[in-house]
C-alpha positions as CSV (number, residue, x, y, z in Angstrom):
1,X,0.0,0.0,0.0
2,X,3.2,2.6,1.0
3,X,4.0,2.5,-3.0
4,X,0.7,2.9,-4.1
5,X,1.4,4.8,-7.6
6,X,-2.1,7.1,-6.8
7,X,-0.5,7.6,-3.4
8,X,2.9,8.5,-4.5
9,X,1.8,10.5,-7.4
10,X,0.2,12.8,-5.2
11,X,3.1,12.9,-2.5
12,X,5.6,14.1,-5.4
13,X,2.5,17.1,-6.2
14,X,3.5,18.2,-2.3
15,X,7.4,17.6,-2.9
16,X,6.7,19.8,-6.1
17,X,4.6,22.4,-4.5
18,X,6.4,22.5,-0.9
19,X,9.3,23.2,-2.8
20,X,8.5,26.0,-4.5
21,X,7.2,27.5,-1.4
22,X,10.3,26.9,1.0
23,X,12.3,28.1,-2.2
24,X,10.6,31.2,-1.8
25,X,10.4,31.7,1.7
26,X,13.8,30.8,2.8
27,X,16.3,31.3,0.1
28,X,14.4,34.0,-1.6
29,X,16.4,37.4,-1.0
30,X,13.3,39.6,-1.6
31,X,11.1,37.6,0.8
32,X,10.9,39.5,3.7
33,X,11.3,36.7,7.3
34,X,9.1,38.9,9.8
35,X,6.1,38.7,7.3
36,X,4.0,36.4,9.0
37,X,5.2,35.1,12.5
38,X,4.5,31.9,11.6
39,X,7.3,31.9,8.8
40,X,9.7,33.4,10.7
41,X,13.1,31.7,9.9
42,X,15.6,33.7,11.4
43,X,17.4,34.1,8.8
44,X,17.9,30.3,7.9
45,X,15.9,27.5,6.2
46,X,14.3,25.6,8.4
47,X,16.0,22.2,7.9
48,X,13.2,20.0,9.5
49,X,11.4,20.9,6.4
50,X,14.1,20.8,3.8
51,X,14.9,17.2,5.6
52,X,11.3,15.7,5.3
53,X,11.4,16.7,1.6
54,X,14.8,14.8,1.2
55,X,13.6,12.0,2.6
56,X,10.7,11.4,0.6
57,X,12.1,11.7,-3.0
58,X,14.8,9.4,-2.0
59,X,12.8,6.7,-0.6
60,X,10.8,6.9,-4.1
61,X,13.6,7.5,-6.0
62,X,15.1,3.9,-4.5
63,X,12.1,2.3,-3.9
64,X,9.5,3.4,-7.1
65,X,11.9,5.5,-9.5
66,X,8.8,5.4,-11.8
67,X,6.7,7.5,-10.2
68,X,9.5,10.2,-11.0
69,X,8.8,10.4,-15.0
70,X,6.8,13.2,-15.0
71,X,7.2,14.7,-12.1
72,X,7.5,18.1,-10.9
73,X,10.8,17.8,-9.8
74,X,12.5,21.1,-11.1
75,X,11.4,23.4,-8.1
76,X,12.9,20.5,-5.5
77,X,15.7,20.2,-7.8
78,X,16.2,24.1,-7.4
79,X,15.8,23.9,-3.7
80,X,18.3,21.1,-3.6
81,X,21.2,23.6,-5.6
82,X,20.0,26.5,-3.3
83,X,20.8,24.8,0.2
84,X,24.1,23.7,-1.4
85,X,24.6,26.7,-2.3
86,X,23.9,28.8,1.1
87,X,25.4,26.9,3.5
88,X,24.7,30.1,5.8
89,X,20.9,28.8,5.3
90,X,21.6,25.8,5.7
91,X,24.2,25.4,8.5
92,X,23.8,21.3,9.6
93,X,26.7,19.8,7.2
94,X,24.5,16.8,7.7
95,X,21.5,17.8,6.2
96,X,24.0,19.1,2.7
97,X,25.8,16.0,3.2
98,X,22.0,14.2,2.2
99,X,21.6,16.2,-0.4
100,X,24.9,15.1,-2.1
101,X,23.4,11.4,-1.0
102,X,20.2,12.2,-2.9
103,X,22.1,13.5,-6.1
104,X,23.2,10.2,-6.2
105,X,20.6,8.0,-5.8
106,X,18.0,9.6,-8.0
107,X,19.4,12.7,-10.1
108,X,22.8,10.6,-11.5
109,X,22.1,8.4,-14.4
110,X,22.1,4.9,-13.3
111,X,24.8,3.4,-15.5
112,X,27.5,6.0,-13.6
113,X,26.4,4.9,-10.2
114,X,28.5,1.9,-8.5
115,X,25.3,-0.1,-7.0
116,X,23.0,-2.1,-8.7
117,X,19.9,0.2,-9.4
118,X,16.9,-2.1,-10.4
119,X,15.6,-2.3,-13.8
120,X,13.0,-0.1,-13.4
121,X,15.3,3.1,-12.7
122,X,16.8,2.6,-15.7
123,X,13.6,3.2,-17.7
124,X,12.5,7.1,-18.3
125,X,15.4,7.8,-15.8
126,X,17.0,10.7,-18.7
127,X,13.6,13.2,-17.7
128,X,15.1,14.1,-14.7
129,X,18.6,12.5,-14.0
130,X,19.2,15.3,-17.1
131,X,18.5,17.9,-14.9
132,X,22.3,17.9,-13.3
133,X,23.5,18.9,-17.0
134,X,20.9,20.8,-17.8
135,X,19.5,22.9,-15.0
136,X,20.9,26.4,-15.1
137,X,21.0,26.7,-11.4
138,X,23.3,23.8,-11.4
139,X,25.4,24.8,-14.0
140,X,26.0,27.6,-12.5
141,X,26.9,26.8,-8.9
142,X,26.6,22.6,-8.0
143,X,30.1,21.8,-8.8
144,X,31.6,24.3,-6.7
145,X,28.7,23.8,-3.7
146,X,29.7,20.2,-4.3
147,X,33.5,20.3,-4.2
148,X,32.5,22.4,-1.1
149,X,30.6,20.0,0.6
150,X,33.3,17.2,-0.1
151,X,35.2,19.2,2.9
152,X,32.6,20.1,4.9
153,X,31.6,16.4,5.8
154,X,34.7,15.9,7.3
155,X,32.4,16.5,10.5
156,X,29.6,14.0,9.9
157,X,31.5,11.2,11.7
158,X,34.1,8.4,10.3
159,X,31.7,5.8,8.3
160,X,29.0,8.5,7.1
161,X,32.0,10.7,5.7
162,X,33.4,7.7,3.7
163,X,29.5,6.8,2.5
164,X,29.0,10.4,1.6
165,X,32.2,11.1,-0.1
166,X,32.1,8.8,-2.2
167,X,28.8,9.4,-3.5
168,X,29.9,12.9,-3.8
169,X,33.0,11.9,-6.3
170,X,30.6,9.8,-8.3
171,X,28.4,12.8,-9.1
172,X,31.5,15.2,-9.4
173,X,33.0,12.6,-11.8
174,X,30.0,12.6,-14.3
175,X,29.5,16.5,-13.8
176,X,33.5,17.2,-15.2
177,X,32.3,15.4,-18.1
178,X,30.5,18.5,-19.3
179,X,31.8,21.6,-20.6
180,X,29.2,23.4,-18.8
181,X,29.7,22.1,-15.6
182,X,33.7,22.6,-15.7
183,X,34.0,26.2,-16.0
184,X,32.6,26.2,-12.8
185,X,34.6,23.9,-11.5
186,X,37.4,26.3,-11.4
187,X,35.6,29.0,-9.1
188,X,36.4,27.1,-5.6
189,X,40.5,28.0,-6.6
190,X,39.3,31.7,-6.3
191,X,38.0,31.0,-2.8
192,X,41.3,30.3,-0.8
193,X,39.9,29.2,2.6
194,X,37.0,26.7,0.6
195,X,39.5,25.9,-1.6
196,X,42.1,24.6,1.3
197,X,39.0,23.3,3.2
198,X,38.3,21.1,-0.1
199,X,42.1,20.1,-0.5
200,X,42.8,18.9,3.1
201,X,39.5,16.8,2.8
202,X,40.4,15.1,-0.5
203,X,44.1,14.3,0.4
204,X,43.1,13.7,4.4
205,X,40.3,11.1,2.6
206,X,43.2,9.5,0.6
207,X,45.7,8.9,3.2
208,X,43.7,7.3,5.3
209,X,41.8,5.2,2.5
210,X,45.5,4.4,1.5
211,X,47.2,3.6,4.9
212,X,43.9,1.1,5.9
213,X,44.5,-0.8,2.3
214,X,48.1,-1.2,2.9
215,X,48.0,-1.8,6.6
216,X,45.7,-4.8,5.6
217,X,47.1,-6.2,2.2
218,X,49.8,-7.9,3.5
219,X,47.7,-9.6,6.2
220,X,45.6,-10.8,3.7
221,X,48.1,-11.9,1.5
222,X,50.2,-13.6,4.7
223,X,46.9,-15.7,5.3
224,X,46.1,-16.6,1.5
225,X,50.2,-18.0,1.3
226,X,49.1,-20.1,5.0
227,X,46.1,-21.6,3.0
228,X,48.4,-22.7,0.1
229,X,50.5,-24.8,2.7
230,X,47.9,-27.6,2.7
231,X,49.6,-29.4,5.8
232,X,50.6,-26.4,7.8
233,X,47.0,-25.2,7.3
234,X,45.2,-28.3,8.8
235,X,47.3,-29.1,10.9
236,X,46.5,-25.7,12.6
237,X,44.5,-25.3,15.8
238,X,40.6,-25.4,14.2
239,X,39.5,-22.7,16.5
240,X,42.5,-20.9,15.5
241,X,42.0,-21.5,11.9
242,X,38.2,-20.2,12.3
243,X,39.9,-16.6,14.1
244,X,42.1,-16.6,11.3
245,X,39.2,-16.8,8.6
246,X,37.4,-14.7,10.2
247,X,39.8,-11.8,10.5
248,X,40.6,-12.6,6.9
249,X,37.1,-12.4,5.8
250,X,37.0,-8.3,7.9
251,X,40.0,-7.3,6.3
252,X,38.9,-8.2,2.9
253,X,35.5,-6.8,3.5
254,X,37.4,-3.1,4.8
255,X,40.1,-3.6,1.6
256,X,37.1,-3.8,-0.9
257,X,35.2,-0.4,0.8
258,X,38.1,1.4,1.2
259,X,39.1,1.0,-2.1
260,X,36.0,2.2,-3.8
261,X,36.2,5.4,-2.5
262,X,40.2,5.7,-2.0
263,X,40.2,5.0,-6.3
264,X,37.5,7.6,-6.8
265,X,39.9,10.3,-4.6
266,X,42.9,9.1,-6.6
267,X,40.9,9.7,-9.8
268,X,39.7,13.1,-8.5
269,X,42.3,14.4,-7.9
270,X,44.0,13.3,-11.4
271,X,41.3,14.9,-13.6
272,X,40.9,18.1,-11.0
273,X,44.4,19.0,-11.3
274,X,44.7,18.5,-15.1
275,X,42.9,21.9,-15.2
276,X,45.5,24.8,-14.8
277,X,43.2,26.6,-13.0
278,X,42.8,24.0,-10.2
279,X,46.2,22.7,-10.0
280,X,47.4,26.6,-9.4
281,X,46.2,26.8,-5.6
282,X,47.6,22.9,-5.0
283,X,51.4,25.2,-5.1
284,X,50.4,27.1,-2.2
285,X,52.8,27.0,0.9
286,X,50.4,25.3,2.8
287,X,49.1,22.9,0.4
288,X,52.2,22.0,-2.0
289,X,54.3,19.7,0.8
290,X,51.0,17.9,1.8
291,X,50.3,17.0,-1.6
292,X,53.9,16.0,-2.3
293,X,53.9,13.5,0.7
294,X,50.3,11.9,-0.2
295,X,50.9,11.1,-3.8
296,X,54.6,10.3,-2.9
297,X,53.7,7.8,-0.1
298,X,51.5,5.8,-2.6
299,X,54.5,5.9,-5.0
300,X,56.7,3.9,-2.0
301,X,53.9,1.6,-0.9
302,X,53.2,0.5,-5.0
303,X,56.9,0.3,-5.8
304,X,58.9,0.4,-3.0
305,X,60.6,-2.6,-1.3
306,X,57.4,-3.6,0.5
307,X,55.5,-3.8,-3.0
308,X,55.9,-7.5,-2.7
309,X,54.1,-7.7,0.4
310,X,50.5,-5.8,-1.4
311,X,50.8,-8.6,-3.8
312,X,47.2,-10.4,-3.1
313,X,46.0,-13.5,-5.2
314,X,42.4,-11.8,-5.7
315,X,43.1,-8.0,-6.5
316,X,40.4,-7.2,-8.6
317,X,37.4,-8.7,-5.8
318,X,39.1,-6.2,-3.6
319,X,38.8,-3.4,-6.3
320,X,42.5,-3.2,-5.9
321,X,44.5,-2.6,-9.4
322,X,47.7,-1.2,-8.5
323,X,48.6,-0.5,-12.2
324,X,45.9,1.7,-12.6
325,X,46.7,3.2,-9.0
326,X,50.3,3.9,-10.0
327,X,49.3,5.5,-13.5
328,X,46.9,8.1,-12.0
329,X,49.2,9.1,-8.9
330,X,51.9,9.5,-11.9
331,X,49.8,11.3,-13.7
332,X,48.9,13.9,-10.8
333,X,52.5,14.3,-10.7
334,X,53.2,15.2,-14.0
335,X,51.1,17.8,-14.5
336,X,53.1,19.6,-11.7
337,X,56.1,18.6,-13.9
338,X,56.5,22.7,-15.3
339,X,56.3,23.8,-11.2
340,X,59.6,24.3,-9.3
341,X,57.5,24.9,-6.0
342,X,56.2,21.2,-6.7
343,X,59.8,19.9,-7.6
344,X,61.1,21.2,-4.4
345,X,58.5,19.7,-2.2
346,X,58.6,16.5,-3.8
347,X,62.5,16.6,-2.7
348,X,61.9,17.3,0.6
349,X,59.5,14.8,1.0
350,X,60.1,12.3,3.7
351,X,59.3,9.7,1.3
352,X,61.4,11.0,-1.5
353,X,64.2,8.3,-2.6
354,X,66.5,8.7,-5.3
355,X,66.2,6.7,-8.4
356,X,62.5,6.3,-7.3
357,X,60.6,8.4,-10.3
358,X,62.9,6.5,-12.8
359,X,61.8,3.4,-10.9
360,X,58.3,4.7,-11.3
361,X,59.2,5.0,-15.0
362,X,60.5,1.7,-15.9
363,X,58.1,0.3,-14.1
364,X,54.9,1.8,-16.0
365,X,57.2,1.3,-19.3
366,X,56.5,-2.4,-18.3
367,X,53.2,-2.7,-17.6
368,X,52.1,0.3,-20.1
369,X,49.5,3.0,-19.1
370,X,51.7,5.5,-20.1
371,X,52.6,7.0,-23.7
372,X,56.4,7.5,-24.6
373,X,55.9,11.1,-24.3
374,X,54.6,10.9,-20.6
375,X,57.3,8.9,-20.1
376,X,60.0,10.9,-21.4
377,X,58.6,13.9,-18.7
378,X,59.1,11.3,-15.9
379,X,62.6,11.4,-17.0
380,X,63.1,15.0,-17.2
381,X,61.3,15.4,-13.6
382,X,63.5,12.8,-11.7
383,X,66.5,15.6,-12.8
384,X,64.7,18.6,-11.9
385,X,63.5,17.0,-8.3
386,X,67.4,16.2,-8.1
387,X,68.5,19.6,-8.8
388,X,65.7,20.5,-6.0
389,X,67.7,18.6,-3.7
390,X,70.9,19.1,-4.5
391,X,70.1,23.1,-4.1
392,X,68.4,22.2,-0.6
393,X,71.8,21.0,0.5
């Protein structure tokens, strides 16, 4: 009876309507807030409404996508850009934080989301998952808002952040494919305090996603070697087997989530800093050595003497490909290649070996994933972060 198409049909009328109406009372800046007692908001949308509206379109949008042809979802669309937007309006980081959710459950297409929608949201789903491209409130201002917001949930606790971050660089990720949407990108680099806000959450996000995958690989990889040792292994303790499994089994389970969002940071911040505008406020002081040290620190752990010990016999169930891991971070670092601030911070860099970009080199000259041109930069950068270090002494 809950999904009821009559039912539903008229609940999106009220998600339509109620919309439009909290649109133009709260982020409206004509209304006038002591107009009625009743509606006075203080200055600030008043998020137990906003909330109740996010609520219902998502539980549709999971649960009856249907119902969403041919409804009037460009007012709640609006109101959706407008608290991302006005985070002065909207002050909970929690309730934005749903909104980026909600972009992602019903307004991206459902071949660029990473669960399994069912086959009905795949039918009709272009009349309003086009809206993210199309809306001119959202090509205006959601990628900013939304780049925003990936810092701001820093504060939403451990487990929501990773949920909400990730969803957040799957919307990002189709959004960049737009010329539209990219201009826009570029307007959180104006912003120096978002901007740093932004940076600190992607590369914070990655070093931890990072450190918990490498921490764990070679446990997993020290128990899948014990299982190969067929007499070792049952001649083991049962109850001491069964811990071991079952430790096995968490670690694999923690690999595999950590990696689907630690690949979508690494892949965010390859196509973000591709763009000159973006990569320009990575060079500042306080952002340059931190970025240094994250993507060198993946560099050691993928081809450093402990590469041996990530080695797992079932990389791709974990969503672990360390080829394509290595090409990205390589990438990043190229296009600093032209930056002497970069080449200095990379030498500096407590993880900074020498010999260790031309080991980077041969090494994706082996596997491939990089063109002989990229290549040949590698080469050139390995003596210019030489000459960094040389000059340091």
């Amino acid at each position: 009876p809950l999904l009821e198409p009559d039912l539903l049909d008229k609940a999106m009328t009220f998600v339509g309507g109620g919309s439009a109406w909290l649109s133009s009372k709260a982020f409206d800046p004509q209304a006038q807030p002591n107009e009625d007692a009743a509606l006075a908001f203080c200055g600030r949308c008043p998020e137990h409404l906003l909330e109740d509206l996010l609520i219902l379109v998502k539980f549709i949008g999971r649960s009856h996508p249907q119902t969403l042809v041919g409804a009037p979802l460009p007012p709640f669309f609006a109101l959706c850009i407008q608290a991302l937007t006005r985070p002065q309006l909207v002050h909970s980081p929690h309730l934005r934080a749903q909104i980026g959710d909600l972009l992602y459950y019903v307004f991206l297409p459902p071949e660029d989301r990473h669960d399994s929608p069912p086959p009905s949201a795949t039918r009709g789903h272009a009349v309003y998952t086009s809206l993210l491209l199309s809306n001119p409130l959202a090509q205006a201002s959601l990628a900013p808002a939304l780049l925003l917001l990936y810092g701001d949930v820093e504060h939403t606790g451990f487990y929501d952040r990773l949920e909400h971050r990730f969803h957040i660089a799957a919307v990002l990720k189709y959004m960049w494919k737009s010329p539209e949407h990219r201009r826009t990108f570029r307007r959180i680099s104006e912003e120096t305090a978002q901007f740093t806000s932004f940076a600190n959450g992607l590369m914070n996000e990655t070093n931890t996603l990072v450190a918990n995958v490498m921490e764990k690989l070679p446990e997993i990889r020290q128990v899948q070697q014990q299982m190969k040792e067929l007499e070792t292994w049952g001649a083991m303790a049962e109850q001491t087997r069964n811990e071991l499994l079952e430790r096995h089994s968490d670690n694999e389970r923690s690999v595999s989530s950590s990696l689907s969002l630690c690949n979508e940071t690494i892949h965010m911040l390859m196509y973000l800093t591709s763009d000159e505008a973006v990569r320009k406020p990575f060079l500042a002081p306080t952002l340059c050595p931190r970025l240094a040290n994250t993507l060198l620190s993946i560099v050691d752990k993928l081809v450093g003497a402990k590469g041996l010990e990530i080695k797992v016999d079932n990389p791709d169930a974990l969503n672990f490909n360390a080829k394509d891991m290595l090409r990205e971070v390589s990438l990043t670092i190229l296009h600093f290649a032209a930056d002497p601030p970069f080449h200095a911070a990379l030498s500096e860099s407590g993880y900074f070996k020498g010999g260790m970009l031309g080991k980077v080199q041969q090494t994706l000259k082996k596997v491939g994933g990089m063109d002989e041109q990229q290549l040949q930069a590698f080469a050139s950068l390995e003596g210019a972060v030489d000459a960094a270090a040389q000059q340091a002494q």
